[in-house]
Backbone as CSV, one residue per row, in Angstrom:
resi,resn,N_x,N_y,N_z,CA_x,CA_y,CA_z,C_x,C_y,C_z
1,UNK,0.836,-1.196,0.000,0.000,0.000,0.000,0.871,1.247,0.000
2,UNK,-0.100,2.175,-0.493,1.065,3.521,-0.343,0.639,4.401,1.012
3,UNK,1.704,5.458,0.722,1.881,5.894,2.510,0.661,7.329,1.752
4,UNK,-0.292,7.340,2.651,-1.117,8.447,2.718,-1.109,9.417,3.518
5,UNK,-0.680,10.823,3.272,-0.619,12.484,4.094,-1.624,13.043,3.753
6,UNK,-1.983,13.770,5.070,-3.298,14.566,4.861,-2.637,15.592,5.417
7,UNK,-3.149,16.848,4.582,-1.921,18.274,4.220,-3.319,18.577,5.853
8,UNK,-2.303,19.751,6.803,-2.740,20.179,7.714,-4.348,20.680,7.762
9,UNK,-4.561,21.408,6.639,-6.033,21.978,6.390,-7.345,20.815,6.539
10,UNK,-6.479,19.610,5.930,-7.537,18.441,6.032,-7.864,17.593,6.736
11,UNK,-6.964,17.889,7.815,-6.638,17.488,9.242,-7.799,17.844,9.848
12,UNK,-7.671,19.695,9.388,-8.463,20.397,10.441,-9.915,20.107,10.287
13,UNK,-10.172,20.014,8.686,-11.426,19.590,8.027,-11.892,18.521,8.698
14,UNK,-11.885,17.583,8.615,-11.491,15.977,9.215,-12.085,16.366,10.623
15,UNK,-11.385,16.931,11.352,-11.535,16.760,12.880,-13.185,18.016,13.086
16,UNK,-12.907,18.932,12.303,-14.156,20.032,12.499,-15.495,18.975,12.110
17,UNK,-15.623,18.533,11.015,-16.607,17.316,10.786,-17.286,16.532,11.253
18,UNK,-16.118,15.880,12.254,-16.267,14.494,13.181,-16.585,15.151,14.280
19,UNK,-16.373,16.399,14.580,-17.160,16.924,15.814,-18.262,17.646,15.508
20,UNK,-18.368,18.294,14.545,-20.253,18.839,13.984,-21.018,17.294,14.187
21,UNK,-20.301,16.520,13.564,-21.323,14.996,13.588,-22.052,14.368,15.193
22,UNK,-20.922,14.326,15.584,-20.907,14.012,16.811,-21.136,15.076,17.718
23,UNK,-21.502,16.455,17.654,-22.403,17.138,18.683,-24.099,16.769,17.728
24,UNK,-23.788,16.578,16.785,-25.878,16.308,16.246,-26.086,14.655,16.879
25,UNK,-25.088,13.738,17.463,-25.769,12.822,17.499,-24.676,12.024,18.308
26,UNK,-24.849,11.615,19.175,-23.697,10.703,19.966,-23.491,9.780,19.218
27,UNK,-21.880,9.385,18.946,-21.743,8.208,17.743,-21.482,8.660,16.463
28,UNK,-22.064,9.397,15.606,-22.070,9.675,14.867,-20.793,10.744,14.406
29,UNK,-20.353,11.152,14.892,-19.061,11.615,14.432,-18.006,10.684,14.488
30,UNK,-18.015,9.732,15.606,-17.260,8.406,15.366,-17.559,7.439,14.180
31,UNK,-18.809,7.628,13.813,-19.052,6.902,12.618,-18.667,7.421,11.337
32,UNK,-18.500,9.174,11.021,-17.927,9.484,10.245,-16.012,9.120,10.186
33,UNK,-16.025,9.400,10.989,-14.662,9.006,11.248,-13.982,7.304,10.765
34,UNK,-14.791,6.665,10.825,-14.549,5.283,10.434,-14.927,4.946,9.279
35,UNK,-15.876,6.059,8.583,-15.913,6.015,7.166,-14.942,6.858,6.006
36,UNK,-14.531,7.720,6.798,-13.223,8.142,6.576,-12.459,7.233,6.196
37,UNK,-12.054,6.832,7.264,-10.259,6.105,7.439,-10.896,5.035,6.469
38,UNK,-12.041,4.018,6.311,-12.415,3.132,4.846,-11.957,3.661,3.765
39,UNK,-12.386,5.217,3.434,-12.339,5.969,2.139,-10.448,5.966,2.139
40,UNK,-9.687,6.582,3.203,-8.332,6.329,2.868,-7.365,5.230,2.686
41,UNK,-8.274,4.207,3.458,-7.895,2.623,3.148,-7.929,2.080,2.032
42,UNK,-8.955,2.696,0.818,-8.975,2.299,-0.153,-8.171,3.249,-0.989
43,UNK,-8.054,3.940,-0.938,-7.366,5.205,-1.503,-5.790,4.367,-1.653
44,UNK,-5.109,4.159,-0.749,-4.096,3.542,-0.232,-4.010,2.674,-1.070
45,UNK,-4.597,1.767,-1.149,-4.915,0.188,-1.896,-4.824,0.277,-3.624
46,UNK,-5.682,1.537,-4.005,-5.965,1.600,-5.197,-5.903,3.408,-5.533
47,UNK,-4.827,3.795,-5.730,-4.631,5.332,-5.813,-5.094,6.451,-6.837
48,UNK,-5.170,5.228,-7.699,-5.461,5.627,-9.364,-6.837,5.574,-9.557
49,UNK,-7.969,4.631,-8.761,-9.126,4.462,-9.065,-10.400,5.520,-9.204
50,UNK,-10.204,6.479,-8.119,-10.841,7.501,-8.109,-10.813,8.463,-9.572
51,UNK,-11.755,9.286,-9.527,-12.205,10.093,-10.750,-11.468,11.226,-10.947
52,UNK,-10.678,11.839,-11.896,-10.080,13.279,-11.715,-11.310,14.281,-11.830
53,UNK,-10.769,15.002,-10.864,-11.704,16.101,-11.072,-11.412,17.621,-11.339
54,UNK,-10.130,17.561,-11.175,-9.286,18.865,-11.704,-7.798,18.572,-11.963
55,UNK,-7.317,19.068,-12.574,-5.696,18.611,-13.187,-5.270,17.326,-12.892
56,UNK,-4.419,17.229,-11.196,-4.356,15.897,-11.064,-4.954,15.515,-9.624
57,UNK,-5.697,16.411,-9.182,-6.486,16.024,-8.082,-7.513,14.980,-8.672
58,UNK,-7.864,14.168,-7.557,-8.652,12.919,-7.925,-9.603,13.197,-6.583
59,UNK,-11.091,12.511,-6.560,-12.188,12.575,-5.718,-12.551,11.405,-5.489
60,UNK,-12.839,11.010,-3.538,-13.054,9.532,-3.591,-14.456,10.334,-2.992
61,UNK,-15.720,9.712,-2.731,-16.349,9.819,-2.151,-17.102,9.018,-0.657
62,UNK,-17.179,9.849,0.316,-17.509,9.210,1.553,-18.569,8.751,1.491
63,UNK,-18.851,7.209,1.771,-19.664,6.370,2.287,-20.844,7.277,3.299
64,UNK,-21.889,7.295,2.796,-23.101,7.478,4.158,-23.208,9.667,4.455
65,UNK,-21.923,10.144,4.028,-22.111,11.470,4.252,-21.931,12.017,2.796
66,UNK,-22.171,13.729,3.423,-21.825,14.216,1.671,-20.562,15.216,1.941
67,UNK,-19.113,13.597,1.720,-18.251,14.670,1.900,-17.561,13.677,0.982
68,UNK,-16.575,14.267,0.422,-15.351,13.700,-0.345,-13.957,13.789,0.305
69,UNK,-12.997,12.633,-0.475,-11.620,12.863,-0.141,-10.986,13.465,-1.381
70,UNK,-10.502,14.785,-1.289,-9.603,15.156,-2.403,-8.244,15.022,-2.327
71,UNK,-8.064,14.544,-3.466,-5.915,14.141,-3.186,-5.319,13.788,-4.474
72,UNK,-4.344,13.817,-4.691,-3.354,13.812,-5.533,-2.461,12.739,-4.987
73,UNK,-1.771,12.134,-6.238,-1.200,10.930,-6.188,0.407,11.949,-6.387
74,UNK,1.769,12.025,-5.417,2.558,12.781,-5.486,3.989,11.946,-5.392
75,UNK,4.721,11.644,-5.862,5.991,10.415,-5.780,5.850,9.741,-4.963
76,UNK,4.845,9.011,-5.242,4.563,7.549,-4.583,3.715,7.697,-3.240
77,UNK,3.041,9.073,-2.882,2.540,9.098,-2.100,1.104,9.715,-2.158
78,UNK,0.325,9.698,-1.342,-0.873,9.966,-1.856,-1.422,11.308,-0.975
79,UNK,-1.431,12.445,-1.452,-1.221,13.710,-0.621,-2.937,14.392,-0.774
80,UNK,-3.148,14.238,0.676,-4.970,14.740,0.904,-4.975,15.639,1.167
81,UNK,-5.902,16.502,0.159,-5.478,18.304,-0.190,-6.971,18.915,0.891
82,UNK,-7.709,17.810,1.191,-9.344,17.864,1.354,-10.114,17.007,1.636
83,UNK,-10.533,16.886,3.149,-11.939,16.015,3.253,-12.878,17.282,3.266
84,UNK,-13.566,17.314,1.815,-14.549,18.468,1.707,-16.340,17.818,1.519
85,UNK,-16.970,18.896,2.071,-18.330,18.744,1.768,-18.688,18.733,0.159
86,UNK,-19.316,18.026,-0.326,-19.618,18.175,-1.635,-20.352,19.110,-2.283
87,UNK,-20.798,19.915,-1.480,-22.024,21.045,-1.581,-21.605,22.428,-1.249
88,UNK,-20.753,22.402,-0.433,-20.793,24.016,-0.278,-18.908,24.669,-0.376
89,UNK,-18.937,25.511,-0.932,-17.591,25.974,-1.343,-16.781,25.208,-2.398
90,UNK,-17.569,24.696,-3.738,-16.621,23.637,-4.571,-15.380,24.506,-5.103
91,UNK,-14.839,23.568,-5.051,-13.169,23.811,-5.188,-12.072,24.414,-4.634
92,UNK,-12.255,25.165,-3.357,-11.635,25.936,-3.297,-10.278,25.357,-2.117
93,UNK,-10.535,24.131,-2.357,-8.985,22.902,-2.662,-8.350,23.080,-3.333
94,UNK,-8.628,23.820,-4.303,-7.352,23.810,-5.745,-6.279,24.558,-5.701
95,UNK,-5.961,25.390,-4.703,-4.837,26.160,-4.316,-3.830,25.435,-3.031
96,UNK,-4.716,24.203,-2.726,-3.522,23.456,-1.877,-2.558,22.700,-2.696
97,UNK,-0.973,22.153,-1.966,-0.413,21.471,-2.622,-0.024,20.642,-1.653
């Protein structure tokens, strides 16, 4: 498998998420969270599979929510620019590297 980085912003994304989830519902931000780390497990596994959706950013989509993983495949590593909502603010991932 390849080694997967999630650039600081998507960190923050990631963690802001799993706690909106989990103040609407006990559990439920833990459950995003484990659908996450699936979406990067496969990511890992299969780097290329996902859809491009701008130059060489590629989009996996999260299981059960409406959020995506955005990332780029970068010398052998797989660099996460974005766990973004699919709905509000599109693109404005495209200035990460």
């Amino acid at each position: 498998m390849i080694q997967v980085k999630l650039l600081p912003e998507a960190s923050e994304e990631f963690a802001a998420a799993a706690a909106y989830y989990e103040s609407q519902q006990r559990g439920l931000g833990l459950s995003f969270i484990d659908e996450v780390e699936i979406s990067l497990d496969r990511i890992a596994e299969h780097p290329k599979a996902a859809r491009v959706v701008v130059g060489d950013f590629r989009r996996r989509l999260i299981h059960r929510f409406p959020f995506a993983v955005v990332y780029r495949v970068v010398d052998e590593q797989v660099v996460v620019a974005a766990i973004a909502h699919r709905r509000r603010r599109p693109g404005y991932w495209q200035s990460r590297t």
